[in-house]
Biopython code that builds the backbone (N, CA, C, O; Angstrom):
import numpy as np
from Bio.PDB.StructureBuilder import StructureBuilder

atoms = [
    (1, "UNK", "N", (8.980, 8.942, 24.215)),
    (1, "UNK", "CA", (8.532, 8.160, 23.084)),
    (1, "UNK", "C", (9.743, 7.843, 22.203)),
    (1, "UNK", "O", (10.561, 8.728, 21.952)),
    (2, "UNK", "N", (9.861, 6.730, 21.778)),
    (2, "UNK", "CA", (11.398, 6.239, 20.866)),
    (2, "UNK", "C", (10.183, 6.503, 19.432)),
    (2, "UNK", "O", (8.967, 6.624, 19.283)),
    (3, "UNK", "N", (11.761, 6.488, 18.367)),
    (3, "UNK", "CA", (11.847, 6.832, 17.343)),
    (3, "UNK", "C", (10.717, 5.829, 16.743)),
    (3, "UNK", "O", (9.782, 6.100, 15.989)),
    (4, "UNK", "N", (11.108, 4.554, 17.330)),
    (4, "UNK", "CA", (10.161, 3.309, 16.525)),
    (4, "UNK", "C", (8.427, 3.588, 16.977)),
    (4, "UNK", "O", (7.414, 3.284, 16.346)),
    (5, "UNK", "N", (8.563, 4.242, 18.238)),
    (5, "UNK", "CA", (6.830, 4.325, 18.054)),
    (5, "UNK", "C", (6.611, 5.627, 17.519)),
    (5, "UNK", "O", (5.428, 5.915, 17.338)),
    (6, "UNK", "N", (7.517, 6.535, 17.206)),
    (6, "UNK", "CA", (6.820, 7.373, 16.226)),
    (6, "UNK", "C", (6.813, 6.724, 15.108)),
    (6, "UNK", "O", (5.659, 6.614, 14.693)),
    (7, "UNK", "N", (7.462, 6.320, 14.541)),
    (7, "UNK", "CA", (7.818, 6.083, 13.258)),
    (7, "UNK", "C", (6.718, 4.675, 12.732)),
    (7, "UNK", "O", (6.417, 4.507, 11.551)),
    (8, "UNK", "N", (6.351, 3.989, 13.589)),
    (8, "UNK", "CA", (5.042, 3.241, 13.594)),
    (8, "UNK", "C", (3.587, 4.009, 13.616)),
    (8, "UNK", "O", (2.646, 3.879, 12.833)),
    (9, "UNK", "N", (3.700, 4.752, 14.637)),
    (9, "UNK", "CA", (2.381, 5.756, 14.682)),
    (9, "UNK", "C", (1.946, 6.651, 13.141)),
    (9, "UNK", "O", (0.823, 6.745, 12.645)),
    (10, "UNK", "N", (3.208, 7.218, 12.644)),
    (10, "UNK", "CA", (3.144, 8.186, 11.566)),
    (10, "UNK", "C", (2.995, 6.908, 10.340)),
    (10, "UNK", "O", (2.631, 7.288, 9.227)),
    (11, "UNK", "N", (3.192, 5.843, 10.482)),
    (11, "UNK", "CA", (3.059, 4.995, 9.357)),
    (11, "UNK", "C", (1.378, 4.489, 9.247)),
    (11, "UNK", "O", (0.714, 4.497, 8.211)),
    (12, "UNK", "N", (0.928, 4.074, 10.552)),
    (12, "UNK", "CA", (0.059, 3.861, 10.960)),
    (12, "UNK", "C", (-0.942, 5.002, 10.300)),
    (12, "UNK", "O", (-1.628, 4.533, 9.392)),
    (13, "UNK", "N", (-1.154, 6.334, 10.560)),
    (13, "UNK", "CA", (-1.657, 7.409, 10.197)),
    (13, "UNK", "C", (-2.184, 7.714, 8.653)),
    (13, "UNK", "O", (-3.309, 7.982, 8.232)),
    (14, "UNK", "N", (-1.050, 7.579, 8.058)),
    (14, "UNK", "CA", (-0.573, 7.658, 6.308)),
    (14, "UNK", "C", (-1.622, 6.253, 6.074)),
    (14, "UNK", "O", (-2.736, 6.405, 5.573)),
    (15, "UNK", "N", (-1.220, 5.174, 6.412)),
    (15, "UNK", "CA", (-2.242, 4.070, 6.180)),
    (15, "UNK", "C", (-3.575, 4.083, 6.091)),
    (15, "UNK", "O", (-4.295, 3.540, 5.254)),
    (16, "UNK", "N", (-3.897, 4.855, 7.173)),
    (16, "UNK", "CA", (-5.416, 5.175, 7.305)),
    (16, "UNK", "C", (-6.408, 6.265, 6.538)),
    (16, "UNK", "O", (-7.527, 6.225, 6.027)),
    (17, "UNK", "N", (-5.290, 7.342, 6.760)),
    (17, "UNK", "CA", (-5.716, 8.607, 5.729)),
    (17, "UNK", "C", (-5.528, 7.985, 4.278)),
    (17, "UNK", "O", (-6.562, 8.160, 3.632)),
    (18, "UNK", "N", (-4.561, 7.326, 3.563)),
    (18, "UNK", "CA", (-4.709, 7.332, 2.048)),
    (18, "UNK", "C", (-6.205, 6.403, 1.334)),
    (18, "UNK", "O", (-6.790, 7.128, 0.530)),
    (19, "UNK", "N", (-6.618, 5.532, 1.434)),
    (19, "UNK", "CA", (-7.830, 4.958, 1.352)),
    (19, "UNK", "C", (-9.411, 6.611, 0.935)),
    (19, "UNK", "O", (-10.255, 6.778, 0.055)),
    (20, "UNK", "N", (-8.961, 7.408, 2.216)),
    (20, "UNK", "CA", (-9.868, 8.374, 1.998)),
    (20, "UNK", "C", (-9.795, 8.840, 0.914)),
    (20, "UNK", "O", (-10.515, 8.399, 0.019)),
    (21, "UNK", "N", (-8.831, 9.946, 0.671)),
    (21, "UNK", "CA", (-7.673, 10.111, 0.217)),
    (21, "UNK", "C", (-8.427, 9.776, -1.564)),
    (21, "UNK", "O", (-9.273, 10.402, -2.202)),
    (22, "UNK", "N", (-7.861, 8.875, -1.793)),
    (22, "UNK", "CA", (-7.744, 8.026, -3.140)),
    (22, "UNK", "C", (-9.241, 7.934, -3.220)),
    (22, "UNK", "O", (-9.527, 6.975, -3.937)),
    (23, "UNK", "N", (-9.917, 8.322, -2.935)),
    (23, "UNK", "CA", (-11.193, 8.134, -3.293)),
    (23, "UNK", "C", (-11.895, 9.454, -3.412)),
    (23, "UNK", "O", (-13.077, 9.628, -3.711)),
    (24, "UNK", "N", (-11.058, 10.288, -3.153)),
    (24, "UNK", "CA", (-11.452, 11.622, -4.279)),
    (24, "UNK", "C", (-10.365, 11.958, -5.874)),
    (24, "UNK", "O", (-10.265, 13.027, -6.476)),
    (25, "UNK", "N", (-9.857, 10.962, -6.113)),
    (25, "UNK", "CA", (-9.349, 10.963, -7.085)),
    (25, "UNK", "C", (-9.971, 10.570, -8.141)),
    (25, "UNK", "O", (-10.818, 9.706, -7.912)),
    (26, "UNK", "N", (-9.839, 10.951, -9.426)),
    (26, "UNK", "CA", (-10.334, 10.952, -10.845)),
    (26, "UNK", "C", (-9.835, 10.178, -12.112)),
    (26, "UNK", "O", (-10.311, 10.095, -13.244)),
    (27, "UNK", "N", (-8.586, 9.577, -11.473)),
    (27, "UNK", "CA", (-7.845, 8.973, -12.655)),
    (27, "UNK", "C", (-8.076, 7.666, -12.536)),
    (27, "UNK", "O", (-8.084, 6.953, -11.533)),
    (28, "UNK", "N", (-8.402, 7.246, -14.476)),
    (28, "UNK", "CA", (-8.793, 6.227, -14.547)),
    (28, "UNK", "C", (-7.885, 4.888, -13.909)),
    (28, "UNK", "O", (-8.070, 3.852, -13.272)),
    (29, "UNK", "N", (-7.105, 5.444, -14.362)),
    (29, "UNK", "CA", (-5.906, 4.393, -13.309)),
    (29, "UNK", "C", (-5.863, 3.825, -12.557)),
    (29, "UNK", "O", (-5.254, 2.756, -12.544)),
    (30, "UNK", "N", (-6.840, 4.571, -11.097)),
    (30, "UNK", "CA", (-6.782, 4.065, -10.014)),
    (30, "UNK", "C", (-8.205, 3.612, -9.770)),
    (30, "UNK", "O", (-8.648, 3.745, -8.629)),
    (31, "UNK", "N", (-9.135, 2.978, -10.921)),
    (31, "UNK", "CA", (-10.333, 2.559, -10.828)),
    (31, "UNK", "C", (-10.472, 1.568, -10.515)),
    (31, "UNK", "O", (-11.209, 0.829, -11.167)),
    (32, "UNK", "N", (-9.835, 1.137, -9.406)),
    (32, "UNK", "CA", (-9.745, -0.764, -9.126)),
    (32, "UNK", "C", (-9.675, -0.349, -7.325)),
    (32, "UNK", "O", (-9.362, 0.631, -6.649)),
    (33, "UNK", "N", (-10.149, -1.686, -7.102)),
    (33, "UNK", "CA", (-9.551, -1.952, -5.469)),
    (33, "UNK", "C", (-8.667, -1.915, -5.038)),
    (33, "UNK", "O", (-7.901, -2.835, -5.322)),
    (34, "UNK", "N", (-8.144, -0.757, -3.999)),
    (34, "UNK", "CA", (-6.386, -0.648, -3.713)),
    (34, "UNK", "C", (-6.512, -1.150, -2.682)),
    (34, "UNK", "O", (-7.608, -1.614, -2.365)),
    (35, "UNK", "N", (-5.908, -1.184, -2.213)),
    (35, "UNK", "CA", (-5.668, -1.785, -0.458)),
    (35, "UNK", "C", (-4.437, -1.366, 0.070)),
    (35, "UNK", "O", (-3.567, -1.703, -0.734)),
    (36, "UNK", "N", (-3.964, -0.811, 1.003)),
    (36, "UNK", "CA", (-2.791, -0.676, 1.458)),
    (36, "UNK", "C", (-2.343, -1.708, 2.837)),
    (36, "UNK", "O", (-2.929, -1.760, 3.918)),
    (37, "UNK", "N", (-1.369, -2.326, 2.496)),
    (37, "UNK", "CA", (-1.398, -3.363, 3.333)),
    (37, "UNK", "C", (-0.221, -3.080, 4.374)),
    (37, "UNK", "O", (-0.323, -3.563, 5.502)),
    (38, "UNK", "N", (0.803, -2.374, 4.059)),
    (38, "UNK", "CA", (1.307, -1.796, 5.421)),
    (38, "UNK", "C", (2.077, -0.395, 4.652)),
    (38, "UNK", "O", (1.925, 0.069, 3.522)),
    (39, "UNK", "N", (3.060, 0.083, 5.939)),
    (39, "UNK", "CA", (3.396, 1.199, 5.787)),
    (39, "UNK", "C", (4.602, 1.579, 6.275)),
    (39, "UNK", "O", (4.714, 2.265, 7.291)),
    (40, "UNK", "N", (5.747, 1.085, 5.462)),
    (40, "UNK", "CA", (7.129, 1.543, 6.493)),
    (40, "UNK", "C", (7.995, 2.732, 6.307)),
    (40, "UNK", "O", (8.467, 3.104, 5.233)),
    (41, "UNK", "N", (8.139, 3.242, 7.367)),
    (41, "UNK", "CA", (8.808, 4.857, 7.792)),
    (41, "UNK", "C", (9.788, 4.677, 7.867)),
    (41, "UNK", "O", (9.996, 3.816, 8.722)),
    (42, "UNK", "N", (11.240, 5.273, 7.103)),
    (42, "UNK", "CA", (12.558, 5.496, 7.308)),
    (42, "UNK", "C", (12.406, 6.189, 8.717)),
    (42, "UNK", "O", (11.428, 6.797, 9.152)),
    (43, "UNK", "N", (13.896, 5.889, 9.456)),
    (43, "UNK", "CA", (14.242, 6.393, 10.714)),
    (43, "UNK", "C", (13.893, 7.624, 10.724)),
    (43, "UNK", "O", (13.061, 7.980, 11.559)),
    (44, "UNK", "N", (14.537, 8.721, 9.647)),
    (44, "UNK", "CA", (14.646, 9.599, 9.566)),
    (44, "UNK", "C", (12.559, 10.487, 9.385)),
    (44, "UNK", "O", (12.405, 11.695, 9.559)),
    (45, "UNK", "N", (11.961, 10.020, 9.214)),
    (45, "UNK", "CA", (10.524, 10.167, 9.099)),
    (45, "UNK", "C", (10.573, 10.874, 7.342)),
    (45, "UNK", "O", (9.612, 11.414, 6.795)),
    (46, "UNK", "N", (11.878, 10.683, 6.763)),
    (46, "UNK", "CA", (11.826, 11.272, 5.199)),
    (46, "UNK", "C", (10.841, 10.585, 4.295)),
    (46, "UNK", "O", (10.262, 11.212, 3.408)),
    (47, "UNK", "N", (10.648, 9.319, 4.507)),
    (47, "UNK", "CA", (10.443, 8.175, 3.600)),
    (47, "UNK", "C", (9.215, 7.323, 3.870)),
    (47, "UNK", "O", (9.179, 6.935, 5.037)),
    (48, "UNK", "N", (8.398, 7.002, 3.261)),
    (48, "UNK", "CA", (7.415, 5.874, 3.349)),
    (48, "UNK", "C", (7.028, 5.229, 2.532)),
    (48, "UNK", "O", (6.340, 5.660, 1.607)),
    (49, "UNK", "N", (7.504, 3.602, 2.725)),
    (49, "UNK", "CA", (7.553, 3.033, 1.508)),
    (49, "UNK", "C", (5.812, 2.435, 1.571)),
    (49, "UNK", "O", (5.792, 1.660, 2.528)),
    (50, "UNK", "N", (4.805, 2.479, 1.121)),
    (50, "UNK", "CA", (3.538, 2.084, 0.955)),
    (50, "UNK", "C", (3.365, 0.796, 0.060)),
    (50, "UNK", "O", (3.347, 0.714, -1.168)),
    (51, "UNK", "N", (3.262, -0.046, 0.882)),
    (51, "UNK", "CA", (2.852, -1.107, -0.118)),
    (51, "UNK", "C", (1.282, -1.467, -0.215)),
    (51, "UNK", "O", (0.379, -1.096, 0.535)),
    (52, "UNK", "N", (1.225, -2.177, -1.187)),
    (52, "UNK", "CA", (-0.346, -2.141, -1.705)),
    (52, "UNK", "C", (-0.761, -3.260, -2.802)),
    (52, "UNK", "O", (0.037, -3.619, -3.668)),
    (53, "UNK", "N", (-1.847, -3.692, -2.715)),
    (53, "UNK", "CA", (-2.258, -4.603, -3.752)),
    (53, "UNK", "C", (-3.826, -4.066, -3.936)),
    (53, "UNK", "O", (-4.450, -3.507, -3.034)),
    (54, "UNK", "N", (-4.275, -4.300, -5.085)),
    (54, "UNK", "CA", (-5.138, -4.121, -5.655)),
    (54, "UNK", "C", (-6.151, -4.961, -6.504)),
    (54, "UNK", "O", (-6.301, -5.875, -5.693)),
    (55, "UNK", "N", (-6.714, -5.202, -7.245)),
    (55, "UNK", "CA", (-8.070, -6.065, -7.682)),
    (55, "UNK", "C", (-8.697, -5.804, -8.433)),
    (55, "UNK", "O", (-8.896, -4.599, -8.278)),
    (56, "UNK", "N", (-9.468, -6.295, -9.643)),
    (56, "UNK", "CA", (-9.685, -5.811, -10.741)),
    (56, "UNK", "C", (-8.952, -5.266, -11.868)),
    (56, "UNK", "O", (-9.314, -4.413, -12.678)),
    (57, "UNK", "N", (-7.841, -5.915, -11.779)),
    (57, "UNK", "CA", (-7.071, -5.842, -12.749)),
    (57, "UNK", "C", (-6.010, -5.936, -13.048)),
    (57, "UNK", "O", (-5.278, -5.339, -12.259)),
    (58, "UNK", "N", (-5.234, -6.658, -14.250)),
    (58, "UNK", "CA", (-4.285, -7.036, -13.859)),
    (58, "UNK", "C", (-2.799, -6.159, -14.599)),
    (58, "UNK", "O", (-1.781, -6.730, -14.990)),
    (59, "UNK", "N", (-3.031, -4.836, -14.627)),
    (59, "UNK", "CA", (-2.309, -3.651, -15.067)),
    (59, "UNK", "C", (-2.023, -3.300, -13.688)),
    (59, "UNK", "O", (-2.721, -2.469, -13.107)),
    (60, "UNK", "N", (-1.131, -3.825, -13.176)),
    (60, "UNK", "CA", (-0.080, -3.302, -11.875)),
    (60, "UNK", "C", (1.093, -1.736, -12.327)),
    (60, "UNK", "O", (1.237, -0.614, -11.843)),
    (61, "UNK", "N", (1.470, -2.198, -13.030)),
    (61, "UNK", "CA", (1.759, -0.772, -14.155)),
    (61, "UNK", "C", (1.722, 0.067, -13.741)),
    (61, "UNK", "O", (2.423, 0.760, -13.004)),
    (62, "UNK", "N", (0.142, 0.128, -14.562)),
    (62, "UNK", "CA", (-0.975, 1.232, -14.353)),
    (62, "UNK", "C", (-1.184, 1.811, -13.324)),
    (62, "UNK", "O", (-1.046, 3.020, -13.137)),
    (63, "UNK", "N", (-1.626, 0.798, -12.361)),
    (63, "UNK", "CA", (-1.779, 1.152, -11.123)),
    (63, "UNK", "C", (-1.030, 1.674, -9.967)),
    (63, "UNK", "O", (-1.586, 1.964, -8.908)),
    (64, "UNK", "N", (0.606, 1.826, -10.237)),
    (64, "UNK", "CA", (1.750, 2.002, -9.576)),
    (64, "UNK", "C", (1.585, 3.851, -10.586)),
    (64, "UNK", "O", (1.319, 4.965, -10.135)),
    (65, "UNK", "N", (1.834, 3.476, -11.751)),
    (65, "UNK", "CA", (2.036, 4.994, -11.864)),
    (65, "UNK", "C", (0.843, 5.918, -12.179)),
    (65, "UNK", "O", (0.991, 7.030, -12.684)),
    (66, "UNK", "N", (-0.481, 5.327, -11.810)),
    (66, "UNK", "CA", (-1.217, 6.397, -11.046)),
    (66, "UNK", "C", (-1.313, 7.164, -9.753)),
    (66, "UNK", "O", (-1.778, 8.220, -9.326)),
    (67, "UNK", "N", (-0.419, 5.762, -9.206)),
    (67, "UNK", "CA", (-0.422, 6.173, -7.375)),
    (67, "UNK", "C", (0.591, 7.056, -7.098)),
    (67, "UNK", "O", (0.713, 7.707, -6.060)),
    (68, "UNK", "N", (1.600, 7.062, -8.433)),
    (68, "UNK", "CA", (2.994, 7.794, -8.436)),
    (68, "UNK", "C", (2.510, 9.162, -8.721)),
    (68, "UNK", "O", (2.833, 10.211, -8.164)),
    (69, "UNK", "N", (1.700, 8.970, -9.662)),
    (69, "UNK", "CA", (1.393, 10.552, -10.108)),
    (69, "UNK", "C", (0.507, 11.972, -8.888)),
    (69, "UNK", "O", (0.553, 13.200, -8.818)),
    (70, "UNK", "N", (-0.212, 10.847, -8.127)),
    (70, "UNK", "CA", (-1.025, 11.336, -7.617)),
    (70, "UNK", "C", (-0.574, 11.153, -6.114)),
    (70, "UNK", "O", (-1.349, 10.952, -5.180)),
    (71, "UNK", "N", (1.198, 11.285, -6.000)),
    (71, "UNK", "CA", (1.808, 10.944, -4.554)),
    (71, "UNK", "C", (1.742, 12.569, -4.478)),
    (71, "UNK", "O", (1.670, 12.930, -3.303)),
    (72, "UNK", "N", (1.745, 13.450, -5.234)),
    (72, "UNK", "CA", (2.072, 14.853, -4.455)),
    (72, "UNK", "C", (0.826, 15.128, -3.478)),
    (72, "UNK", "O", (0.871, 15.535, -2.317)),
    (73, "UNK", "N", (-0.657, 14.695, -4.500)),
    (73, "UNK", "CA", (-1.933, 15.070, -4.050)),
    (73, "UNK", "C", (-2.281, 14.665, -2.306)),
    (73, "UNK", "O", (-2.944, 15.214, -1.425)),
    (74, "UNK", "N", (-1.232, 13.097, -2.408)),
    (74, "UNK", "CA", (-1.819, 12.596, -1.405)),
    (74, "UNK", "C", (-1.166, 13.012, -0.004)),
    (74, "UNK", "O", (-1.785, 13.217, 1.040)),
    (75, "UNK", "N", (0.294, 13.096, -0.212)),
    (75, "UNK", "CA", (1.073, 13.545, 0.128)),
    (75, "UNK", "C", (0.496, 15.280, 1.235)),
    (75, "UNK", "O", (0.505, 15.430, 2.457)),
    (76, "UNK", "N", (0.152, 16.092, 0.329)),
    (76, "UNK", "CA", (-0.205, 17.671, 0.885)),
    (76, "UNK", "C", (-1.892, 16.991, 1.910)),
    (76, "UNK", "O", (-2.115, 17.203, 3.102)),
    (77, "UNK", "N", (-2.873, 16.122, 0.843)),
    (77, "UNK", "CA", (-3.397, 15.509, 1.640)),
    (77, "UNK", "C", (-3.367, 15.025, 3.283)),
    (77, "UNK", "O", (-3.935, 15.280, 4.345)),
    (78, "UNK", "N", (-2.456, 14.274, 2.810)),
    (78, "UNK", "CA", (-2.152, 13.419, 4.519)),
    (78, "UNK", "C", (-1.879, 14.688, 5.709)),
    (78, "UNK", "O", (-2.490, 14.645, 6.777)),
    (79, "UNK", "N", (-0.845, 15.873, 5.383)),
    (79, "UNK", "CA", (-0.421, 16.957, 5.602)),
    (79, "UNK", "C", (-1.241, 17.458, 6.581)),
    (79, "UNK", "O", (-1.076, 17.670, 7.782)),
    (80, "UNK", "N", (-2.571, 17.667, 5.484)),
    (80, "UNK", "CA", (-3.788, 18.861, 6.374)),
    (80, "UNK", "C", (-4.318, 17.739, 7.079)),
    (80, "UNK", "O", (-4.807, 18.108, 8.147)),
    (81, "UNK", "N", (-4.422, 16.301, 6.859)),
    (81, "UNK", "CA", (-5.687, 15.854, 7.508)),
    (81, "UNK", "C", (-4.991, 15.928, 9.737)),
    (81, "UNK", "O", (-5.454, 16.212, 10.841)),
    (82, "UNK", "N", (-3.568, 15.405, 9.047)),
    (82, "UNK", "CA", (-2.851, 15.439, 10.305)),
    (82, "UNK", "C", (-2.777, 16.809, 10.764)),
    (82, "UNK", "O", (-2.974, 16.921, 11.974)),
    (83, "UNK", "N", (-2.597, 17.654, 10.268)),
    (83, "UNK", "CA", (-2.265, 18.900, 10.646)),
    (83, "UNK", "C", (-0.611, 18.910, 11.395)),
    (83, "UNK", "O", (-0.240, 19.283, 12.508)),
    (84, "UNK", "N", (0.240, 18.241, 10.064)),
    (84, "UNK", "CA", (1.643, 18.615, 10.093)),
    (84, "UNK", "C", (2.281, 19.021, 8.855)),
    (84, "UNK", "O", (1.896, 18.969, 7.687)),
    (85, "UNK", "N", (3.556, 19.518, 9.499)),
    (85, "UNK", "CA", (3.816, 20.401, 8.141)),
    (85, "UNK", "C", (4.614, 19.477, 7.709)),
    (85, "UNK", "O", (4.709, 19.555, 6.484)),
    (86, "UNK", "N", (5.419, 18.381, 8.289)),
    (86, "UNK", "CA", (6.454, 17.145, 7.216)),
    (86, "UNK", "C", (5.338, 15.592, 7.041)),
    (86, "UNK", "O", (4.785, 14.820, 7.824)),
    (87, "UNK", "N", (5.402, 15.682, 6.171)),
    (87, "UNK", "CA", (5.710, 13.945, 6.409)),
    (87, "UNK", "C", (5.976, 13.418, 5.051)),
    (87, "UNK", "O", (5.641, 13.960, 3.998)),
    (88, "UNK", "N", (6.625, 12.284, 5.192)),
    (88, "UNK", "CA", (7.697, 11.691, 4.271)),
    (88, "UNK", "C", (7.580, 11.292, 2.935)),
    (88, "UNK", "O", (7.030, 10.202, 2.782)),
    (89, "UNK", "N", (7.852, 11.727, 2.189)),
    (89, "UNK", "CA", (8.025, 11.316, 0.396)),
    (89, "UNK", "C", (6.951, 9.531, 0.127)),
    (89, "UNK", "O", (7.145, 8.378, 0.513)),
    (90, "UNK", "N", (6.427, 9.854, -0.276)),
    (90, "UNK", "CA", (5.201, 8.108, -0.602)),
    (90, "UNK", "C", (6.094, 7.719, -1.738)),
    (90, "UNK", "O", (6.223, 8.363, -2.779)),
    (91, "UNK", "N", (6.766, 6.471, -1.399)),
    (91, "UNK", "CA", (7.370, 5.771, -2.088)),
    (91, "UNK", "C", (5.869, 4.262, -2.042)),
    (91, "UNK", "O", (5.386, 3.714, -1.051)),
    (92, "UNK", "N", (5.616, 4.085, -3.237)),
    (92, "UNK", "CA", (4.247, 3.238, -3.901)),
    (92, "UNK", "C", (5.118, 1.617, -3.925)),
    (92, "UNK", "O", (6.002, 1.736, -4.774)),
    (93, "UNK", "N", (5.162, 0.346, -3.372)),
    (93, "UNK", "CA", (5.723, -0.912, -3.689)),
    (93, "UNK", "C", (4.408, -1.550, -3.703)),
    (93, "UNK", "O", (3.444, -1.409, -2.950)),
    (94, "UNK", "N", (4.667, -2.593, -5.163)),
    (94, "UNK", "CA", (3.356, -3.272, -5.152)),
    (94, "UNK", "C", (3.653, -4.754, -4.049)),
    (94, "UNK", "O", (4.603, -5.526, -4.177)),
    (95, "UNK", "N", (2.650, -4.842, -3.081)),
    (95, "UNK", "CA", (3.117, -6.024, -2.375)),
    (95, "UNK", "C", (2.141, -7.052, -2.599)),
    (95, "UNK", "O", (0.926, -7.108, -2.410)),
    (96, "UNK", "N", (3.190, -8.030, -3.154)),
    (96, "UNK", "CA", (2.984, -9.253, -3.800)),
    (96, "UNK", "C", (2.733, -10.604, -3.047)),
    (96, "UNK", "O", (2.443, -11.652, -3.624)),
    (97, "UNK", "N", (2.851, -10.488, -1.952)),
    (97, "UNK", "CA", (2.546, -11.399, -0.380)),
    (97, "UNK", "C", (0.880, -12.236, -0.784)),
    (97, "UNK", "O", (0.729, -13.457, -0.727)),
    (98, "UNK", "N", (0.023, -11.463, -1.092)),
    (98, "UNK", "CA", (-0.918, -11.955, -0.919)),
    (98, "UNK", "C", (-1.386, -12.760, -2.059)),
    (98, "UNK", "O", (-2.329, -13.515, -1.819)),
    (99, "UNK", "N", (-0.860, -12.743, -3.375)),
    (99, "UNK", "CA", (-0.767, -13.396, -4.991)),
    (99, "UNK", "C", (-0.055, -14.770, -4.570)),
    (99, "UNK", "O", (-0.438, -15.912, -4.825)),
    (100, "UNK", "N", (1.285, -14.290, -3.732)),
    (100, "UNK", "CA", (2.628, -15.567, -3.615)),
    (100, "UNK", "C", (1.617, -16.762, -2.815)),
    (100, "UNK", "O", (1.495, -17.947, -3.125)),
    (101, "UNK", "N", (1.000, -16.066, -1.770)),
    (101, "UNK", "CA", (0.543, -17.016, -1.132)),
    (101, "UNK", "C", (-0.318, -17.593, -1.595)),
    (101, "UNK", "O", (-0.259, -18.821, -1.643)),
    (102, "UNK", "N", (-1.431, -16.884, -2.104)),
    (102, "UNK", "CA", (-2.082, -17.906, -3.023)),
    (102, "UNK", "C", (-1.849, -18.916, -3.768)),
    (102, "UNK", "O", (-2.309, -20.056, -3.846)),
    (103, "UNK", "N", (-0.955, -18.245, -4.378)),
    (103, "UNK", "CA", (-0.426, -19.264, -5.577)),
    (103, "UNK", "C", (0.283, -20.640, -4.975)),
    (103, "UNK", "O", (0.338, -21.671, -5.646)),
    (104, "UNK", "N", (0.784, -20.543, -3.717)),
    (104, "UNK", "CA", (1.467, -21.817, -2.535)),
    (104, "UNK", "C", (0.233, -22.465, -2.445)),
    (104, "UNK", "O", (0.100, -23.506, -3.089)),
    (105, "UNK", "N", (-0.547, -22.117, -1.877)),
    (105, "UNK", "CA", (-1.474, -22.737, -1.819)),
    (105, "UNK", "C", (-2.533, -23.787, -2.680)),
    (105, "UNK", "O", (-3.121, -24.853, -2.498)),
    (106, "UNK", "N", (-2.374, -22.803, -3.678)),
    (106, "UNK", "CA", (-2.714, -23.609, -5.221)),
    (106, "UNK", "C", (-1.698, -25.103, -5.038)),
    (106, "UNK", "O", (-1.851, -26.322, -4.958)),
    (107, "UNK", "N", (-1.044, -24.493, -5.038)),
    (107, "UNK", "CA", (0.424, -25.953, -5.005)),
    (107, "UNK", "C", (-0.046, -26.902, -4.172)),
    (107, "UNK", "O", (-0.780, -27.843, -4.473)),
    (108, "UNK", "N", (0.336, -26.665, -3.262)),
    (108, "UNK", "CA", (-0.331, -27.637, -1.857)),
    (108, "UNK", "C", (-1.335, -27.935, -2.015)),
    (108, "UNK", "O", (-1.371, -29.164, -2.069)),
    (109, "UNK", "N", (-2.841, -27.251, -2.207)),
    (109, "UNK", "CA", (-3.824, -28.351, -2.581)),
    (109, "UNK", "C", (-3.424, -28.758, -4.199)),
    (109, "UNK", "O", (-4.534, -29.139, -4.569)),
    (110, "UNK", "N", (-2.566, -28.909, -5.348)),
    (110, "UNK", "CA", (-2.637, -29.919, -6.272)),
    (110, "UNK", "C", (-2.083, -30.734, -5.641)),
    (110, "UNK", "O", (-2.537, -31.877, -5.696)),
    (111, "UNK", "N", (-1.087, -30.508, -4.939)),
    (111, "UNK", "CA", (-0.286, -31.821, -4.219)),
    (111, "UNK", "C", (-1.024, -33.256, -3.439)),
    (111, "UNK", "O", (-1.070, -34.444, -3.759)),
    (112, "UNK", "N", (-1.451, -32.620, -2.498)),
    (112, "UNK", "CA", (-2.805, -32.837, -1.722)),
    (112, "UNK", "C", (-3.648, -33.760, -2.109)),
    (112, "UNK", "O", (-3.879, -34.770, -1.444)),
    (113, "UNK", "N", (-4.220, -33.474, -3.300)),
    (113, "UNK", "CA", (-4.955, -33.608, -4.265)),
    (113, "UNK", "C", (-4.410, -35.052, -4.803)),
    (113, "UNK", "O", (-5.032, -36.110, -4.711)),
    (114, "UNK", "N", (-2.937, -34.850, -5.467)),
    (114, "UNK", "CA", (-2.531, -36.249, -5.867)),
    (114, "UNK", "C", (-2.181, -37.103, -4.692)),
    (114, "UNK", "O", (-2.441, -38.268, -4.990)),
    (115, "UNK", "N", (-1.688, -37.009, -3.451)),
    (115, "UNK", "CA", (-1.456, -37.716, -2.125)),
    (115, "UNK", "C", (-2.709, -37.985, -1.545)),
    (115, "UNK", "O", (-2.705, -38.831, -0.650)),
    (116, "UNK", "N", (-3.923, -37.393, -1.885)),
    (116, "UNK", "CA", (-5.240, -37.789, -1.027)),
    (116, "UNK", "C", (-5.114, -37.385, 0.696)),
    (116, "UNK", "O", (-5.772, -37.932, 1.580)),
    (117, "UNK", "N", (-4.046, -36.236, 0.905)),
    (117, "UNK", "CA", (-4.167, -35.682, 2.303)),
    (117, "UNK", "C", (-4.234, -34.101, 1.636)),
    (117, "UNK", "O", (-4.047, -33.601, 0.526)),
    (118, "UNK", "N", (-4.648, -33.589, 3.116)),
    (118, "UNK", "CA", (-4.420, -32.018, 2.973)),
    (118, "UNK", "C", (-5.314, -31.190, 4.177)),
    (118, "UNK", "O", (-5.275, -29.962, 4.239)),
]
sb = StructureBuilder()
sb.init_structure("model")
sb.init_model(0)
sb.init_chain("A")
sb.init_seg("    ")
for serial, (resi, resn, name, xyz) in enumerate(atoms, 1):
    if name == "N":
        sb.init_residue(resn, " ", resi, " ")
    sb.init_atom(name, np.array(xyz, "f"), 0.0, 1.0, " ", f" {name:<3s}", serial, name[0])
structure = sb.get_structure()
């Protein structure tokens, strides 16, 4: 097995378990729709940068440093559900992919809109 399909698999994993996860949590913070939209693993399996967008609100902030606060919880979490003793530091990025595109889109149909194609 190469490094990249572990390092996909263990990202893969973390992806699936946090959703659970975050939904035994209590802080008002994280009272919105999260979504985790992918999951990338340093070579080294130290690191996982989690990106995520969310809904209901527009305190991104907020919502970054609830997920920060509550990276140890999720973190020992992910741990037992896998039943390993490492896995890598949850680094929280808000990913903005799915806002950008919208917002292109907005564009293109005003465009559209004044050209009468689309």
């Amino acid at each position: 097995m190469s490094s990249v399909d572990r390092r996909r698999r263990v990202g893969h994993a973390i992806q699936r378990e946090l959703p659970e996860l975050l939904r035994t949590l209590k802080d008002p913070r994280l009272d919105t729709l999260i979504s985790f939209s992918s999951v990338d693993v340093s070579p080294d399996l130290s690191v996982a940068k989690v990106y995520f967008t969310h809904l209901g609100t527009d305190d991104t902030d907020q919502t970054l440093a609830g997920l920060e606060h509550a990276a140890g919880f999720l973190r020992r979490g992910i741990a037992k559900r896998l039943n390993s003793r490492r896995v890598p530091r949850l680094d929280f990025v808000v990913d903005h992919l799915p806002r950008q595109s919208g917002r292109i889109d907005e564009l293109l149909r005003a465009a559209a809109d004044k050209d009468g194609t689309y």
